[in-house]
N, C-alpha and C positions, 0 to 999 in steps of 0.2 A: 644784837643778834649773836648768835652761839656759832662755836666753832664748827664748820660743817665739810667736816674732812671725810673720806669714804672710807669704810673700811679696807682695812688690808687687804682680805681675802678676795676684795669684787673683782678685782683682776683675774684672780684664777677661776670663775663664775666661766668667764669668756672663753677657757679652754676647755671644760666639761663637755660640750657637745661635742668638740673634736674628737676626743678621748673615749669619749659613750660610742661613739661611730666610727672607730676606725674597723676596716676592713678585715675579717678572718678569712684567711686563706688555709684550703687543706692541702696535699701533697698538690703544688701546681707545675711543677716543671720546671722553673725560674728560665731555664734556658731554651725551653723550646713550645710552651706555653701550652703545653697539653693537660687536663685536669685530670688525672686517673684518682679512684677510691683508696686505693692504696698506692704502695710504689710500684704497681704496676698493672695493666689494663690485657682486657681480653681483645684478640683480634680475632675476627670471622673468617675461617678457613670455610671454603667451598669445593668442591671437585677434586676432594679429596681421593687417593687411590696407592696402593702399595701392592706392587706387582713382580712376578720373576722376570728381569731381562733377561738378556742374553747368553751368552758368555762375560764368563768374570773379566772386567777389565775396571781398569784405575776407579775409586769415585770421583763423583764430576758435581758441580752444583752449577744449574743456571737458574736466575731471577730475570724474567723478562718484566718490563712496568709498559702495562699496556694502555692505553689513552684512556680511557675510561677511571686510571687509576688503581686498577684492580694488579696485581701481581702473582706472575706465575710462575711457579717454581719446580723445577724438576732435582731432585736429587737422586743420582744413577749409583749406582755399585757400593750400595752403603753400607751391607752386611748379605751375611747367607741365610737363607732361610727357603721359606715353600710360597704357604700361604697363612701368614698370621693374622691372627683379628689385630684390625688398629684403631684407634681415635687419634688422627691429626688435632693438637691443639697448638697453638702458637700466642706468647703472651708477650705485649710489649714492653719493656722496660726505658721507660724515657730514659731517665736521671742517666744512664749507659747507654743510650742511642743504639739497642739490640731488640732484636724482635729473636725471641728464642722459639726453637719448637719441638716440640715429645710428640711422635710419632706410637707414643702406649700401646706398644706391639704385645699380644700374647697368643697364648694356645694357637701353636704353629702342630696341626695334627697332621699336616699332609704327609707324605711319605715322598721327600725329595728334597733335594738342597738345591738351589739356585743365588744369582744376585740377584738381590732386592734390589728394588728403586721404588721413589716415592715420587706422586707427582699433585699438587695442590694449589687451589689461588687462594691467594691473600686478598680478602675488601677492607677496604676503609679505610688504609693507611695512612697516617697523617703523614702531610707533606716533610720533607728535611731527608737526609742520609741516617739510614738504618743499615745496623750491622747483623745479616742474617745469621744464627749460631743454631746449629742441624745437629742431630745426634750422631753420634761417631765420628766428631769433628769436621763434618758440613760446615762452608762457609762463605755469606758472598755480601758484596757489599748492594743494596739500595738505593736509591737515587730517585728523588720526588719533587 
């Protein structure tokens, strides 16, 4: 009979399937397991509104987290204005545990100055501590 030794290479046969199938990940979060398309994901703002309080006093930021999950956010005396068109958007930035939000305020045609306040809920917020970042340096922490 003949020498019937195996080739060298059939060893490394056995890790091909490993290697063919390992797992692609795209931006996942590493640390807090959330999958956005990019490094950062859209949050659904609801019951949006930007309004003249009162009299001017300090800004104030409150984030209530109500059972449901949803979060409601008032920010008071954030600026002067009247009545500007806005689009609340708020985008979440895991990798920084910050939920940011631009208030895209423009053509304020009223004829008046007052403080603005904004008031809005947050849906779907993934569980963990978020750091709310408001424009005109708004800021409050979350808790999920």
């Amino acid at each position: 009979m003949g020498d019937m030794r195996l080739p060298t290479f059939l060893p490394l046969l056995c890790l091909l399937p490993t290697l063919a199938c390992a797992p692609v990940r795209g931006d996942d979060d590493d640390a807090i397991g959330i999958v956005c398309p990019d490094p950062t994901c859209a949050v659904e703002v609801t019951a949006g509104s930007i309004d003249c309080g009162g009299e001017p006093q300090p800004q104030s930021v409150v984030a209530t987290v109500q059972e449901d999950g949803t979060v409601d956010v008032r920010h008071a005396n954030f600026t002067d204005g009247c009545c500007p068109e806005y689009d609340i958007v708020a985008t979440l930035v895991p990798d920084d545990a910050q939920i940011t939000v631009d208030y895209g305020m423009a053509n304020d045609f009223c004829d008046c100055i007052c403080s603005l306040s904004a008031s809005f809920t947050l849906v779907d917020v993934p569980p963990g501590s978020w750091q709310l970042v408001l424009p005109a340096g708004g800021t409050a922490t979350i808790d999920l």
